[in-house]
VMD Tcl script that draws the C-alpha trace (Angstrom):
set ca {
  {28.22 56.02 18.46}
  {27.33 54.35 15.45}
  {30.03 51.55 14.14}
  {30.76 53.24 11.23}
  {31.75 55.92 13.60}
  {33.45 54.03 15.63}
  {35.35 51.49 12.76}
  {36.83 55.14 11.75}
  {37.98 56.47 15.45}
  {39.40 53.22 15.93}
  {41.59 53.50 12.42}
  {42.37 56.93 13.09}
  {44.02 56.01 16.13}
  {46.12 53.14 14.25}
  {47.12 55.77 12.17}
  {48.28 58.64 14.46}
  {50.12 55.56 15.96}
  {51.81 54.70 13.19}
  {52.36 58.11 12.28}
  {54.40 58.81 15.54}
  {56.48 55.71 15.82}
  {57.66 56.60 11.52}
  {58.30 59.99 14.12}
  {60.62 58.63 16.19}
  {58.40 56.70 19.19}
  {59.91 53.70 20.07}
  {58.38 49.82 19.93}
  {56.60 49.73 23.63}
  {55.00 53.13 22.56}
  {53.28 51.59 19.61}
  {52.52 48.04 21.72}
  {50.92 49.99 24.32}
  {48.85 51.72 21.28}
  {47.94 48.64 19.65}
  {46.68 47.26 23.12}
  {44.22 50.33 23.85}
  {42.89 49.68 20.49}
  {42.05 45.77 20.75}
  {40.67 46.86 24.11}
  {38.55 49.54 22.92}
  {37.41 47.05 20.09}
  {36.95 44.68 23.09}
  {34.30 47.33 24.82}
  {32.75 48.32 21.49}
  {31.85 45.02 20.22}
  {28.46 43.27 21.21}
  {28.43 40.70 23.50}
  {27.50 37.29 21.97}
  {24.08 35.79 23.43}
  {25.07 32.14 25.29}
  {23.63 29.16 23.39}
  {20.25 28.28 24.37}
  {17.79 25.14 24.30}
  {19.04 21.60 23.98}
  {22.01 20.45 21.90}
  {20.05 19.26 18.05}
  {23.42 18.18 16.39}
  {27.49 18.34 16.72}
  {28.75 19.98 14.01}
  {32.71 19.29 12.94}
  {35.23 22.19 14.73}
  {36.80 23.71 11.88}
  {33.24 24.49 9.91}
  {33.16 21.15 7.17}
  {30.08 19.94 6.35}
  {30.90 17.15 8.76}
  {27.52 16.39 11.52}
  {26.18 13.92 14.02}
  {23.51 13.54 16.36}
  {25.59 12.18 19.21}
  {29.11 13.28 20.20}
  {32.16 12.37 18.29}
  {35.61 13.55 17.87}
  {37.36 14.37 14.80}
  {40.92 11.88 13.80}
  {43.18 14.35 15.58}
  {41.10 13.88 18.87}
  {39.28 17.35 18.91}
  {35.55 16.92 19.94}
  {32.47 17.93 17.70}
  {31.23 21.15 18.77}
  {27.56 20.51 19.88}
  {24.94 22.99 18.29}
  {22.13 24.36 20.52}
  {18.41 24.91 19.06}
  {19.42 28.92 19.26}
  {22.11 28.15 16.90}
  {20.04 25.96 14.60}
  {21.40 27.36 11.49}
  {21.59 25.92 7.56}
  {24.49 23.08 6.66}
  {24.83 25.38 3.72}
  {25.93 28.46 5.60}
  {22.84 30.85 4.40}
  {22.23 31.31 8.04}
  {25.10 33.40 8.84}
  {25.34 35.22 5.44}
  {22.05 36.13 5.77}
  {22.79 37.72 9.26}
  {23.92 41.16 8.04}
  {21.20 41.73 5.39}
  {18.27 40.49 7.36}
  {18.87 43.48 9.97}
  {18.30 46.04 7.41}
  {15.09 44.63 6.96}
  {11.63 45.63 7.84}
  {9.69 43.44 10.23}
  {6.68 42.61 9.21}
  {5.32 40.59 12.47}
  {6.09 38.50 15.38}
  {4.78 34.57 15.54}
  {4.93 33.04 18.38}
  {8.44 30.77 19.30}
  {6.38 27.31 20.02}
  {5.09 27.15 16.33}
  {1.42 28.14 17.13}
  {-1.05 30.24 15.02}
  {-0.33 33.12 17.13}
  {0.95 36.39 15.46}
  {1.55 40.31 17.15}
  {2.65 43.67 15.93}
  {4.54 44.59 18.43}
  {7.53 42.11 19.99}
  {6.08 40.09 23.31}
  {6.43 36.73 25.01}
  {4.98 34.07 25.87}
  {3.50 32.63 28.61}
  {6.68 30.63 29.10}
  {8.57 33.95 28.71}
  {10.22 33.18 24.99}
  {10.71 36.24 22.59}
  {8.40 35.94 20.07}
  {10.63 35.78 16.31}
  {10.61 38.64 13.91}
  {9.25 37.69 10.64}
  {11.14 40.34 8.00}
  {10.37 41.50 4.79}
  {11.64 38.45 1.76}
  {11.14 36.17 4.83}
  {7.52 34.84 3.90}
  {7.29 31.86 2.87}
  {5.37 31.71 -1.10}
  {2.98 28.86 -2.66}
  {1.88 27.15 0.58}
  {5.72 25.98 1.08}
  {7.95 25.76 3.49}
  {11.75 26.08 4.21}
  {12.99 24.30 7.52}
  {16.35 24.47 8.93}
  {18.70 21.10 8.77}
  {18.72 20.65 12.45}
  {14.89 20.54 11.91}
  {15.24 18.30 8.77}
  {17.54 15.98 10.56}
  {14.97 15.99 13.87}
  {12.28 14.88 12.16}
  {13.69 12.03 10.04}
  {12.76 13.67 6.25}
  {13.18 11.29 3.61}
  {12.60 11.81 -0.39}
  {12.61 9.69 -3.28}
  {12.64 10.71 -6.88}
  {9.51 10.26 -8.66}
  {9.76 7.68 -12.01}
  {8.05 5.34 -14.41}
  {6.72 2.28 -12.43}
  {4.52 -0.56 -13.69}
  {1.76 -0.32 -10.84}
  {0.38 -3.18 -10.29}
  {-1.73 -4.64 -7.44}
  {-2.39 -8.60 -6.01}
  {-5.83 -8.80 -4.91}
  {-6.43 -11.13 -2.20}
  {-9.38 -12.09 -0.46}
  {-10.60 -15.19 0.98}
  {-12.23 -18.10 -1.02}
  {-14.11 -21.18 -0.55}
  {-13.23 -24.96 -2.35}
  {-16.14 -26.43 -4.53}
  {-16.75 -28.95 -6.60}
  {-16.97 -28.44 -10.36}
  {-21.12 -28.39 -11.41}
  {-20.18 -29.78 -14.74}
  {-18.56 -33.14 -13.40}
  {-21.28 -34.23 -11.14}
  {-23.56 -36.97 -11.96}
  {-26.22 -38.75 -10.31}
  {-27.27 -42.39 -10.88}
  {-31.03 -42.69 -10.62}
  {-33.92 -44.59 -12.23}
  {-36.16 -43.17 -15.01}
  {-38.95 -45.58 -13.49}
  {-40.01 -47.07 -10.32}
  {-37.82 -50.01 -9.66}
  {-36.54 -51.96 -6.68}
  {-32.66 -52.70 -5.68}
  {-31.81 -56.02 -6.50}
  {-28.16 -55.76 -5.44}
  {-25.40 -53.15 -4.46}
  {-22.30 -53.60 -5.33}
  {-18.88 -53.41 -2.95}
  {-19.35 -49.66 -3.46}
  {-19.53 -46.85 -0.98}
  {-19.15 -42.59 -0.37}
  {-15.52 -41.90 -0.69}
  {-14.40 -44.80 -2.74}
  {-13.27 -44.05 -6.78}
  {-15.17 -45.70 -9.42}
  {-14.50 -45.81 -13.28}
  {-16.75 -44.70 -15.86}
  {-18.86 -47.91 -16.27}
  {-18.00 -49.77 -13.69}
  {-21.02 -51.77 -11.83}
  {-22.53 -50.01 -9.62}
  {-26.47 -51.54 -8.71}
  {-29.08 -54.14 -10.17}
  {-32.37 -53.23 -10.06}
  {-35.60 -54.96 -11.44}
  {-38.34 -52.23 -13.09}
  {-41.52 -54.20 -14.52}
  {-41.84 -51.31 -17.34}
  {-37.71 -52.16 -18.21}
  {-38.96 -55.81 -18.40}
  {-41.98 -55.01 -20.57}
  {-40.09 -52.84 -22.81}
  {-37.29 -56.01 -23.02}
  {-39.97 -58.48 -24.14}
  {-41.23 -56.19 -27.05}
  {-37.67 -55.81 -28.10}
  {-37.27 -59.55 -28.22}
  {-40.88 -60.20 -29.88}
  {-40.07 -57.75 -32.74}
  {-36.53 -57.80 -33.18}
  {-36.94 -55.37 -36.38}
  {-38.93 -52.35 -34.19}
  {-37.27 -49.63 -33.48}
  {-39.80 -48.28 -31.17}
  {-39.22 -51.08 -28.67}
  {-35.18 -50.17 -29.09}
  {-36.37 -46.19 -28.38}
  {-38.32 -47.40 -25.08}
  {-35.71 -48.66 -23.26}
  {-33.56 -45.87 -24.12}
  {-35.75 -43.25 -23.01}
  {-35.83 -45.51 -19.67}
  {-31.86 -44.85 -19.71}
  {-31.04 -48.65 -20.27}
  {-27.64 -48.57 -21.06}
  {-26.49 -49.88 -25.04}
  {-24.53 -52.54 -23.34}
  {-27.52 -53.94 -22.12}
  {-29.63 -53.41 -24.92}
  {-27.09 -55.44 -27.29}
  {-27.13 -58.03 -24.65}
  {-30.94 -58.39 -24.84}
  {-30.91 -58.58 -28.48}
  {-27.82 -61.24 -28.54}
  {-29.18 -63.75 -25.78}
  {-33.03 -62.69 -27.00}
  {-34.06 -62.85 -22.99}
  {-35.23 -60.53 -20.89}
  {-33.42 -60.51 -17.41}
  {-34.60 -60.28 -14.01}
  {-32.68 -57.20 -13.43}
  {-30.96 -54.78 -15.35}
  {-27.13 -53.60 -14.21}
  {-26.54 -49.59 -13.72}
  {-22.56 -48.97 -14.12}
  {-20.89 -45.60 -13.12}
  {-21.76 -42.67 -15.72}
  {-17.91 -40.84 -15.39}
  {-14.81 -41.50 -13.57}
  {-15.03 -39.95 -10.62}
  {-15.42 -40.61 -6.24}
  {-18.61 -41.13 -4.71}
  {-20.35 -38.66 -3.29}
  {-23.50 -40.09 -1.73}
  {-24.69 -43.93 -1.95}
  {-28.48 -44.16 -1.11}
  {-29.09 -47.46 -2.77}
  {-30.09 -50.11 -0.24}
  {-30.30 -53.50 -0.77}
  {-33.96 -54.51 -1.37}
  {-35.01 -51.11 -1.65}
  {-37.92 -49.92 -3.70}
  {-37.07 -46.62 -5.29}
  {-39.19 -44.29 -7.36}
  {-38.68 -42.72 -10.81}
  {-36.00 -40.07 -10.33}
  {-34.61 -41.01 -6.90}
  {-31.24 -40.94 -6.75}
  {-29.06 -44.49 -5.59}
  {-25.93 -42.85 -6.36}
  {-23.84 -39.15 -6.41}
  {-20.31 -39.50 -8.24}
  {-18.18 -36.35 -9.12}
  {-14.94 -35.69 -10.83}
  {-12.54 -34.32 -8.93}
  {-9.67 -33.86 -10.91}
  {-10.93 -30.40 -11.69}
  {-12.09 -27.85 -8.52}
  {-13.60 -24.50 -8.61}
  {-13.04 -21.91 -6.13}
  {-15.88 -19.03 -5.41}
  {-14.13 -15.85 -3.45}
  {-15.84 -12.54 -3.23}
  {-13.93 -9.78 -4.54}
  {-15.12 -6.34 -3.14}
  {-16.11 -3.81 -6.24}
  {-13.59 -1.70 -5.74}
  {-11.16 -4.49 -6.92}
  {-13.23 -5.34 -9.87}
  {-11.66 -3.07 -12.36}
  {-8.35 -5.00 -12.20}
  {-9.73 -8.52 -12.20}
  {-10.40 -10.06 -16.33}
  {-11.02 -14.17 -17.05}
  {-8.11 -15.99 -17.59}
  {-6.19 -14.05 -15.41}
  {-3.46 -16.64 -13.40}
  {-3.91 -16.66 -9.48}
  {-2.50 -18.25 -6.16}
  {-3.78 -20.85 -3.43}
  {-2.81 -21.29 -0.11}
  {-4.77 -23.76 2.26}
  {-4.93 -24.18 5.76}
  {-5.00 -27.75 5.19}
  {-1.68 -27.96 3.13}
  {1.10 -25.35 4.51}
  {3.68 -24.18 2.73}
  {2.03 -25.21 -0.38}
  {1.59 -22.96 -3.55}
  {-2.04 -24.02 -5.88}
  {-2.14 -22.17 -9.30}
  {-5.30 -21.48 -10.21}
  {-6.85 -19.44 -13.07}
  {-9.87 -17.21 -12.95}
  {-12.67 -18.53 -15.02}
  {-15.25 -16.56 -14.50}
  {-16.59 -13.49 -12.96}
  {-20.14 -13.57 -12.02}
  {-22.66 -10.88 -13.38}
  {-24.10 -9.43 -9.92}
  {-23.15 -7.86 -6.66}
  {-24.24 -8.78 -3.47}
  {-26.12 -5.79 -1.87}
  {-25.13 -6.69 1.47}
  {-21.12 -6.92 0.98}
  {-20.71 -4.75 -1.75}
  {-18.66 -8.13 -3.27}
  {-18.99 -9.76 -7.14}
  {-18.43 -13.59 -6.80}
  {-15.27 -14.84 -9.03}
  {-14.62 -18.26 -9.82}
  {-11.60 -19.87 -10.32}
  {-10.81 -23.04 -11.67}
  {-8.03 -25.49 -10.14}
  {-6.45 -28.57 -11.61}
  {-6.22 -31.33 -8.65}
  {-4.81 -34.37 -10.12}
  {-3.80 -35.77 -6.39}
  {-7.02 -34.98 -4.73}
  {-5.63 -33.02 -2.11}
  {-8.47 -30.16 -2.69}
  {-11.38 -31.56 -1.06}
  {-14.64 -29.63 -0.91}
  {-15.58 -27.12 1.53}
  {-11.93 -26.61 2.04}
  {-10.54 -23.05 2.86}
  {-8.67 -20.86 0.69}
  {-6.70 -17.53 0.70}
  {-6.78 -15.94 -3.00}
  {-4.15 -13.86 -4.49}
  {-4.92 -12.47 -7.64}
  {-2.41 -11.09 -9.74}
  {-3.65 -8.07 -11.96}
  {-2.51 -7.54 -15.75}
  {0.91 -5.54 -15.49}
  {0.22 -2.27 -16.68}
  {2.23 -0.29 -19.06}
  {4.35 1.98 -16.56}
  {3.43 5.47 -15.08}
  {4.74 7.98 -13.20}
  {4.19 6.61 -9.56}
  {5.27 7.92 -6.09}
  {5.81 5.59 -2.75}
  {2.00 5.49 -0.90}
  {3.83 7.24 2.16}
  {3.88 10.19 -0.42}
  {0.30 11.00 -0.62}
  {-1.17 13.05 1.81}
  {-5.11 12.69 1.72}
  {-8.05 14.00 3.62}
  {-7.62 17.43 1.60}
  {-9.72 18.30 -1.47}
  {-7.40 16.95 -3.79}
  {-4.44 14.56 -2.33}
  {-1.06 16.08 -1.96}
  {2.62 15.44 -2.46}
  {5.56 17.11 -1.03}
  {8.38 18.36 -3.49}
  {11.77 18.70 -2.21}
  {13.34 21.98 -3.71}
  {16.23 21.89 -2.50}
  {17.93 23.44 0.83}
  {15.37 22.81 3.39}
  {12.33 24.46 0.51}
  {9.24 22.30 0.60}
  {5.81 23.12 -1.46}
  {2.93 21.40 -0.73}
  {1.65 20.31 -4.56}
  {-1.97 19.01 -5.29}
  {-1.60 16.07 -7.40}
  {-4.74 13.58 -9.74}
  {-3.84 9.84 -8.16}
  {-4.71 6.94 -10.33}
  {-4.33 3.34 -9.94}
  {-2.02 1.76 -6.63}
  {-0.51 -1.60 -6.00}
  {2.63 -2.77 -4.34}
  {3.51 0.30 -2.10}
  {3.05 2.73 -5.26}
  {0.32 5.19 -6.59}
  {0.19 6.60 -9.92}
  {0.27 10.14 -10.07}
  {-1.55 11.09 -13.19}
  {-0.85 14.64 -12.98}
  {1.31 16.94 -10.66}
  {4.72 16.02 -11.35}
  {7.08 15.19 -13.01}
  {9.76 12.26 -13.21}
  {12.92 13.06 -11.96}
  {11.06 15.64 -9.04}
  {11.66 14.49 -4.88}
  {9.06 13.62 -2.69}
  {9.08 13.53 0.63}
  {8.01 10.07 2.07}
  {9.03 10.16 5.43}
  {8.22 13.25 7.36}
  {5.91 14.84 5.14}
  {3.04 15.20 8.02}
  {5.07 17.24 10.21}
  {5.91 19.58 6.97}
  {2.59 19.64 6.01}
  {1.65 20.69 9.18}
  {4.69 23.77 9.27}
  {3.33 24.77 5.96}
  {-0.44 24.65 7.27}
  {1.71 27.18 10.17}
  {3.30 29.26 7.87}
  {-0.29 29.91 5.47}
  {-2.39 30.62 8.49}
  {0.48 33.06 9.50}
  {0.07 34.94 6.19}
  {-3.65 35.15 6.04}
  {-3.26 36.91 9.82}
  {-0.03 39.26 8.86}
  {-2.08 41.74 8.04}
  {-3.82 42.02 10.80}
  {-0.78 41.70 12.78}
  {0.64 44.76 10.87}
  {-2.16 46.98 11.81}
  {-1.79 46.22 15.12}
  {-4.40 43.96 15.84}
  {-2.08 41.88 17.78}
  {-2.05 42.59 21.66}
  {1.33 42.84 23.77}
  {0.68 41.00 26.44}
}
mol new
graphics top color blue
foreach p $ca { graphics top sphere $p radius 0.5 }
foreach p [lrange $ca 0 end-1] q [lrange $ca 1 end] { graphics top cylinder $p $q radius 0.2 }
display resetview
């Protein structure tokens, strides 16, 4: 008997009941009645299946959208009613309204329970004896997405954020090495072949001034250029001489004052600055171009780091950038970037940059380590997504749009520039859309499912799938 059928036998019984009590039966007739019918409705109606699987949530007792994931009780003291993964049904209720319509509708295949890319004709199990589920007509899912159930949602942790306009920029940082600035290094040396008369209190490490004494040394072509001075005070040539030997004016205009020619001629410091090197030795005979002396200023420092090319875009001279040392924790240097160099290295793929650093206390000594941070130009903003968004490895990256009760779509998106836990997205999607950033490889993965389901319905429908 159908229960149409029966629905009607059961309310023609009501009504002959009702019938004969307006006849004259009395009130235990009629109870009696009304108990043979609940009892007949008792035997008629289906049997509900017993809750299967383990509990996935505890939902509140009288049906509000009120859930947890452990047990609770409600303010009166009634307990949550736990959920199993057989009733795994949607917060909104679409679950149960859906009941009644779906069994009117055609099945189109069976997939397996357990999720895998397994697909029949005919209903089976298997091989841990679970039904495979019927997959009815207005049931596939369209466009590559996906719709999951809450329990499912909740499960596996699914987090969105809404996409928006985000200045995306990125710190570059790479390691760097302290050196001394090329420009404020000079070398004391002799433009003939002389001998060291005397050093001066003067050694590596200690800080001259520019002009302070430094050496004497006696050159017999400095002496011979002296006398001609003196013996023709008027020729200019003899004046030119002892320049070109790098006799400083000082000395010169004492030469011409006392008109004598000394024994040796003083070299002072050519620039504030420390000593470097000291290779002067008393008595020493040193040729043309040796060097007695290496001073540099230090109150300026480069530092050379090697930015990889793929960085390169975002790096421009005169861009402001960070210091930290090894050798002084806790300490911030500002530095600026001076200059980028005009080659890579074939062997690390890396362009050298150089940045300059003021270091009025001296605390940057050479050779010292250095880790970089490079700050790029802010960008205007774009539409960016968190990098937990983007799921690569595909043809084109993808993002996962939230649509709204449990509906995910997979959507190819063009990336652009990243920096600070964001990627542009230059095309895609739009502000205001949700994307999933938590959770998105398990939903890619159910809508890889559902796709490879499709492209084997067909099959499945002719019967190409094998009962077991």
């Amino acid at each position: 008997m159908s229960r149409a059928a029966w629905l009607a036998g059961t309310l023609a019984a009501l009504a002959a009941g009702g019938a004969g009590y307006r006849a004259g039966q009395d009130g235990p007739a009629l109870a009696a009645l009304a108990e043979r019918a609940r009892a007949a409705v008792a035997r008629q109606a289906p049997a509900a299946p017993a809750p299967s699987g383990p509990v996935v949530y505890y939902r509140d007792p009288d049906g509000k959208p009120v859930y947890s994931l452990s047990p609770m009780v409600t303010e009166d003291g009634r307990e949550f009613r736990a959920v199993h993964a057989s009733e795994d049904v949607r917060f909104d209720g679409e679950g149960e309204a859906q009941a009644p319509a779906a069994a009117g509708r055609r099945v189109l295949y069976y997939r397996n329970p357990m999720g895998l890319p397994d697909v029949s004709a005919t209903p089976r199990k298997d091989a841990m004896g679970m039904d495979y589920i019927p997959v009815r007509e207005g049931e596939e899912e369209d466009g590559g997405g996906v719709t999951l159930s809450p329990g499912k949602v909740q499960r596996t942790g699914v987090r969105t954020e809404a996409v928006a306009r985000r200045a995306v920029g990125r710190t570059v940082r790479v390691p760097g090495t302290v050196t001394l600035d090329e420009r404020r290094i000079a070398v004391v040396a002799t433009r003939s072949d002389a001998y060291v008369d005397h050093v001066e209190d003067v050694t590596t490490g200690d800080r001259v001034r520019k002009g302070e004494a430094l050496v004497r040394v006696y050159s017999p072509e400095i002496n011979a250029a002296a006398a001609q001075l003196i013996a023709n005070p008027g020729f200019d040539g003899a004046r030119r001489r002892l320049q070109n030997l790098n006799v400083s004016q000082a000395v010169i205009a004492e030469m011409e004052r006392t008109r004598t020619v000394p024994m040796a001629v003083t070299w002072g410091a050519p620039r504030d600055g420390v000593v470097l090197q000291r290779m002067a030795v008393d008595g020493m005979k040193a040729a043309a171009g040796d060097t007695l002396f290496r001073i540099a200023d230090t109150s300026l420092m480069w530092v050379l780091a090697d930015v990889p090319e793929r960085d390169l875009a975002g790096i421009r001279v005169g861009q402001d950038a960070t210091l930290r040392l090894h050798a002084l924790p806790g300490r911030v240097v500002a530095a600026r970037v001076a200059a980028i160099y005009p080659q890579v290295n074939p062997e690390t793929r890396a362009t050298r940059v150089r940045l300059e650093v003021p270091n009025p206390d001296g605390a940057l000594l050479p050779d010292m380590y250095a880790e970089v941070a490079i700050a790029t130009a802010p960008p205007a903003p774009v539409l960016a997504v968190p990098d937990d968004a983007v799921i690569e490895g595909g043809p084109r990256p993808v993002v996962l749009l939230d649509r709204g009760g449990g509906r995910f779509e997979p959507r190819p998106v063009t990336t652009g520039a990243g920096g600070e836990g964001y990627t542009e997205i230059r095309e895609g999607v739009a502000a205001g859309d949700r994307v999933v950033v938590a959770g998105n490889f398990l939903i890619d993965a159910e809508s890889n499912l559902k796709a490879a389901l499709r492209g084997m319905a067909p099959g499945a429908a002719a019967g190409t799938g094998a009962a077991p």
